[in-house]
C-alpha positions as CSV (number, residue, x, y, z in Angstrom):
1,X,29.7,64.4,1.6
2,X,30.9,65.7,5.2
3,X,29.8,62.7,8.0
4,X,26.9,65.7,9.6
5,X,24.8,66.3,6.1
6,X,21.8,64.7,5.5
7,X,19.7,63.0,3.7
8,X,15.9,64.0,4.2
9,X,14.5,63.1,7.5
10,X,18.0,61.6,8.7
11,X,19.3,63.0,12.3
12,X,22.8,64.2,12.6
13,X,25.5,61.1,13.2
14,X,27.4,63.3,15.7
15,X,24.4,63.5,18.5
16,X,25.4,61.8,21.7
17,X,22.3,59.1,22.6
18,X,21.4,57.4,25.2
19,X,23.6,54.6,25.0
20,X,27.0,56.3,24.3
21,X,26.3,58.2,27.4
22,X,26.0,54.6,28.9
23,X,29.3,53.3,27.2
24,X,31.4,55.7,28.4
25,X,31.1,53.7,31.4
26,X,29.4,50.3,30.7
27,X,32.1,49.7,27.5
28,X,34.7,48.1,29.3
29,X,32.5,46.1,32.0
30,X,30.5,44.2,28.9
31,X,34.5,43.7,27.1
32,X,35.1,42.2,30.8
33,X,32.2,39.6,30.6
34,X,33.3,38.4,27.0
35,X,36.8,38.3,28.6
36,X,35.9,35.9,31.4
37,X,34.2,33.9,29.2
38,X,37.2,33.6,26.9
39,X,39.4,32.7,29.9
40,X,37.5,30.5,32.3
41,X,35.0,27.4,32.4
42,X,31.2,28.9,32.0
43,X,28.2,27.5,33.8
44,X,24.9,28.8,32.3
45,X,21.3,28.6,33.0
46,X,18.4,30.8,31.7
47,X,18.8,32.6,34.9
48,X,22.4,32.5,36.3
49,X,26.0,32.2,34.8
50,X,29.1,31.4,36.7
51,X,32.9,31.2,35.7
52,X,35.4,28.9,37.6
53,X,39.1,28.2,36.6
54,X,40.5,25.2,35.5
55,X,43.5,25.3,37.9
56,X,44.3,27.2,41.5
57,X,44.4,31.1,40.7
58,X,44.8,34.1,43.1
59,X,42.1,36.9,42.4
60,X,41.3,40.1,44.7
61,X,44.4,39.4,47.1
62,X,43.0,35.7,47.7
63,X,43.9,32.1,46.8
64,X,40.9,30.1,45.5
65,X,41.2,26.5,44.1
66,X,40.2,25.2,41.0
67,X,36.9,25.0,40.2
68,X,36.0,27.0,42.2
69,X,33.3,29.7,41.0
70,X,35.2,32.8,40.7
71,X,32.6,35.5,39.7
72,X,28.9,35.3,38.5
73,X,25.4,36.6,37.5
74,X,22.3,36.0,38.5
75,X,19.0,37.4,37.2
76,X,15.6,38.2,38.7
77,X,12.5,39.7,37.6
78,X,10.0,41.4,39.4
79,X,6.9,42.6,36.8
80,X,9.0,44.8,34.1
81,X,11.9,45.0,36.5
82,X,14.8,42.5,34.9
83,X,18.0,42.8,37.9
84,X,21.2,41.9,37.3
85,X,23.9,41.1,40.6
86,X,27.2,40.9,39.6
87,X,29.3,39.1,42.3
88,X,33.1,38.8,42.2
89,X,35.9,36.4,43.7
90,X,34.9,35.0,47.0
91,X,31.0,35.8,45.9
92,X,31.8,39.4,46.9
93,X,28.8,41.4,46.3
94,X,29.9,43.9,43.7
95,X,26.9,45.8,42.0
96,X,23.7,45.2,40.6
97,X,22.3,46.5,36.7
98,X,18.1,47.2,36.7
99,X,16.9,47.5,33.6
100,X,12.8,48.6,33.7
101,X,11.1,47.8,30.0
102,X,8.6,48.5,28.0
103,X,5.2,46.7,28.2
104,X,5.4,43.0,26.3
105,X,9.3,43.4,26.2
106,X,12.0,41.3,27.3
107,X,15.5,40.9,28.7
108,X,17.4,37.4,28.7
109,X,20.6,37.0,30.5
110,X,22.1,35.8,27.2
111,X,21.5,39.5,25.5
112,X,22.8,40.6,28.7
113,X,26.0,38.9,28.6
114,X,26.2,39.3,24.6
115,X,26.0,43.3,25.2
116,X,22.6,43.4,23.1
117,X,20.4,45.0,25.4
118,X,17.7,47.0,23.3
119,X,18.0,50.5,24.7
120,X,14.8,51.6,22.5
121,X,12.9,49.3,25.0
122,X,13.9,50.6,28.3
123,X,12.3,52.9,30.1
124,X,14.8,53.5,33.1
125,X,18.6,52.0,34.0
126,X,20.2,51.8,37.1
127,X,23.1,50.7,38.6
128,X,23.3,50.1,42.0
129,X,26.8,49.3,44.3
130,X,26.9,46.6,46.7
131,X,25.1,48.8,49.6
132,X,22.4,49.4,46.9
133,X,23.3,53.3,47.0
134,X,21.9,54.3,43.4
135,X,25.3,55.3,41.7
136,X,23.7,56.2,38.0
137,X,20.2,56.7,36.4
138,X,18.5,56.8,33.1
139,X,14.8,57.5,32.8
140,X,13.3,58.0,29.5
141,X,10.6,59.3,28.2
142,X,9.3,59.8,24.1
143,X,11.0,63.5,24.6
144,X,13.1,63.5,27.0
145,X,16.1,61.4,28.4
146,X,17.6,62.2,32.3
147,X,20.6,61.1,33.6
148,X,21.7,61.7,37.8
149,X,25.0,60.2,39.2
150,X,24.5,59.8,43.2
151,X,20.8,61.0,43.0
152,X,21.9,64.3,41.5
153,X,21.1,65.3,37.8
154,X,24.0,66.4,35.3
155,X,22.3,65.7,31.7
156,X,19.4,65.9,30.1
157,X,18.3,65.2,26.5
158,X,15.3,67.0,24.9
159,X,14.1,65.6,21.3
160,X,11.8,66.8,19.1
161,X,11.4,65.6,15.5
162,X,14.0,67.8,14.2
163,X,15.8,69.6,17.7
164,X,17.8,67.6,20.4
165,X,18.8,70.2,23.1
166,X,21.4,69.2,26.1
167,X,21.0,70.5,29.1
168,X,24.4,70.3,31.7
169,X,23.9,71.1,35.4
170,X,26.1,71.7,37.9
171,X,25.4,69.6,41.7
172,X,28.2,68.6,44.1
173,X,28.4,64.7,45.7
174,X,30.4,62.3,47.6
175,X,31.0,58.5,47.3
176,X,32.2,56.0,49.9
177,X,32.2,52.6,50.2
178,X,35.1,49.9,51.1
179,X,37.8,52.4,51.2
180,X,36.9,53.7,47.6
181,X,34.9,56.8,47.4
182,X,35.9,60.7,46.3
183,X,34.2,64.4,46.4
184,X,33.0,65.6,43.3
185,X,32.2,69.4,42.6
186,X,30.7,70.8,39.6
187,X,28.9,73.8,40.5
188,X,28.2,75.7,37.6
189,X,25.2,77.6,35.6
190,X,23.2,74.9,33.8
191,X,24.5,75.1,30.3
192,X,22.8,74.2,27.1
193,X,23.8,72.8,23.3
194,X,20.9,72.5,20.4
195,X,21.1,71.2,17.2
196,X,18.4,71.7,14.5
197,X,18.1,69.7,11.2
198,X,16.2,70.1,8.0
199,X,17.3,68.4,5.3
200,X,20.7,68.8,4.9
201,X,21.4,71.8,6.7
202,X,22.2,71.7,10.3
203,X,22.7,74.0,12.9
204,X,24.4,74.0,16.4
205,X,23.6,76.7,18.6
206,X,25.6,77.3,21.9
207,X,24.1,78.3,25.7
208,X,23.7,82.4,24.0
209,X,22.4,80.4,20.8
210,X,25.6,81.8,19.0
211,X,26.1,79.4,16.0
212,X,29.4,77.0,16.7
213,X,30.9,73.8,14.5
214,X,30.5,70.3,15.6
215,X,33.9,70.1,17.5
216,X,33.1,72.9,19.8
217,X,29.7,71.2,20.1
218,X,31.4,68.0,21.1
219,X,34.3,69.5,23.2
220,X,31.4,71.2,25.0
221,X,29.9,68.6,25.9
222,X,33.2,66.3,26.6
223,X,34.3,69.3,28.7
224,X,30.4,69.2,31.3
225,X,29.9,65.4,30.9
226,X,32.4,63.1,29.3
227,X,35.7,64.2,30.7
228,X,33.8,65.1,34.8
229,X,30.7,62.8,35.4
230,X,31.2,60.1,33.1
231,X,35.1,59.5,33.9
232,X,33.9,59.3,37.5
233,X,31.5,56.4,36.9
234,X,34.6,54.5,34.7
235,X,36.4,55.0,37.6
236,X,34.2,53.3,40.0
237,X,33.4,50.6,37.4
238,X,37.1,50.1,37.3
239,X,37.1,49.7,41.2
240,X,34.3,47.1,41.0
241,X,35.9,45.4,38.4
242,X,39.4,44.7,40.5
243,X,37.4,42.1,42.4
244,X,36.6,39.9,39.4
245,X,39.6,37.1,38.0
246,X,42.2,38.3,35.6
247,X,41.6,38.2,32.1
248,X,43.6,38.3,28.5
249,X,41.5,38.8,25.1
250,X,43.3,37.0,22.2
251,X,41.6,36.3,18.9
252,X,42.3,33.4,17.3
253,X,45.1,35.0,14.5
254,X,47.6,35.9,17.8
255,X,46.2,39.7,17.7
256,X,44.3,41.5,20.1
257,X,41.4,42.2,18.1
258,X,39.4,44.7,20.8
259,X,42.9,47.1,20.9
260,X,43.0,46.7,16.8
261,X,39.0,47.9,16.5
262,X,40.1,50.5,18.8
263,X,42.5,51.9,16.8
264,X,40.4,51.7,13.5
265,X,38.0,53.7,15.0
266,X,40.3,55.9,16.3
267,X,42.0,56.2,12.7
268,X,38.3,56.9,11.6
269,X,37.6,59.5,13.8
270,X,40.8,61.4,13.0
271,X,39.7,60.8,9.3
272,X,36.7,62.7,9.8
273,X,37.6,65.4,12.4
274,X,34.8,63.8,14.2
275,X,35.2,63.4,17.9
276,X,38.5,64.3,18.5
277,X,38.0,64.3,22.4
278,X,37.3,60.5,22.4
279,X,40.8,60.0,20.5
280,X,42.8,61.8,23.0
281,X,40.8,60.1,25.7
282,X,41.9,56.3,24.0
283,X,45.3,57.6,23.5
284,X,45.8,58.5,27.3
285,X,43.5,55.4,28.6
286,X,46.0,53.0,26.3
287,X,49.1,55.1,28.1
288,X,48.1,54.5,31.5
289,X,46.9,50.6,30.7
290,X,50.6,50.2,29.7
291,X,51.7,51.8,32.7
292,X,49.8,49.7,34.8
293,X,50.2,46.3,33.1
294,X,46.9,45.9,32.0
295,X,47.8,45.9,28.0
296,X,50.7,44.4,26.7
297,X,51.9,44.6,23.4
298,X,54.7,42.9,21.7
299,X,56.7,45.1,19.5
300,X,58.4,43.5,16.4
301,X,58.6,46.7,14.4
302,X,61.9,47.6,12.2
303,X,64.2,50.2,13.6
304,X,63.7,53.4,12.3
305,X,66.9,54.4,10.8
């Protein structure tokens, strides 16, 4: 059975959700706090975590000793506000994560560091820089999800029972702060995707409801949001993310098991003829890591005769 039929009452496995919209971005900042754990001594309380080295270490163009905290968390809650500052070497104010939740839920900073923040209890997300400009926002209602990037909105997501319709819009912004900061411009008509389900038969209708297949759905959609707005907020979490202590992932069998998981579900993808944008998207994000020294890989494979 293709990956996008259904069984009765099931939604289509190809919609984009909430929290893939979020990952595009967020992905490799929660693989970063896993990292520093992995490479540093932790300190944690119900409310705060810090990570110092166990020897003198140089980190955002600065010598610090050892034991000395190199990068932390702290948490604070203000009625169903939960705020998360991220600080960096030197305690360098870096940016801040609010999560607002549902009434009677709650957020630790142990799911926070784990990556296991409930996205079905959220009402809103924010992330803030260190001069609290609001660079990204979700708020989410029962039918409808909006997204804005520097107080303008680019996405939003109806849902109905059985019909999610994406809406793209255009808006122009600029970013500064500490050097780091660019001009975007994406000034187009809004556009819109829908896909219907019933049963097993689904439909995908385009912006002149012209029936189209799931890849044009999904290099639509890569093509207004993944590959524009989204690849600008990696970018900036990138730029935050040079101010925190260097890191290496190893598992314990010698391999690098986040670059292995990556390529299964890249292999998967390809299997599928799912999602073919986010496997040229890995392939030239592991190019440019190798470029810039932040993967390595140790090549022992036979000559090719």
């Amino acid at each position: 059975m293709l990956p996008w039929l259904l069984m009765a009452g099931e939604k289509p496995s190809f919609l984009i959700e909430e929290g893939s919209v979020l990952d595009e971005f967020r992905a490799q900042y929660r693989s970063k706090l896993t990292e520093l754990s992995q490479n540093y001594i932790v300190t944690q309380t119900s409310r705060a975590i810090t990570w110092r080295s166990h020897q003198g270490i140089k980190c955002d163009n600065q010598w610090f000793s050892a034991k000395t905290i190199l990068s932390s968390i702290s948490m604070s809650q203000s009625g169903q506000f939960y705020l998360f500052e991220i600080r960096g070497c030197g305690s360098k104010p870096l940016f801040v994560e609010v999560f607002e939740v549902q009434d009677g839920a709650n957020l630790s900073l142990e799911d926070y560091i784990k990556g296991e923040v409930d996205l079905g209890l959220i009402r809103s997300y924010e992330l803030r820089d260190s001069l609290k400009n609001r660079l990204f926002r979700l708020i989410k209602t029962n039918t409808v999800s909006s997204f804005s990037f520097l107080n303008n909105k680019f996405l939003e997501i109806y849902k109905q029972e059985m019909q999610w319709q994406y809406k793209a819009l255009g808006y122009q912004a600029s970013y500064n702060n500490n050097g780091f900061g660019f001009n975007v411009t994406m000034l187009f008509p809004d556009q819109r995707l829908s896909v219907n389900w019933e049963e097993d038969d689904v439909r995908i209708f385009d912006q002149d409801f012209t029936r189209i297949p799931v890849n044009s759905f999904l290099t639509s959609y890569s093509h207004a949001i993944q590959n524009s707005t989204l690849s600008f907020m990696a970018t900036m979490i990138r730029n935050f993310m040079k101010s925190l202590p260097s890191t290496e992932f190893v598992s314990s069998g010698g391999q690098n098991s986040r670059f292995l998981d990556d390529m299964r579900l890249a292999y998967t993808r390809l299997l599928n003829n799912l999602e073919l944008n986010l496997v040229k998207q890995l392939i030239q994000d592991i190019i440019k890591y190798l470029e810039d020294g932040l993967l390595k890989v140790t090549d022992n494979r036979p000559e090719t005769k």
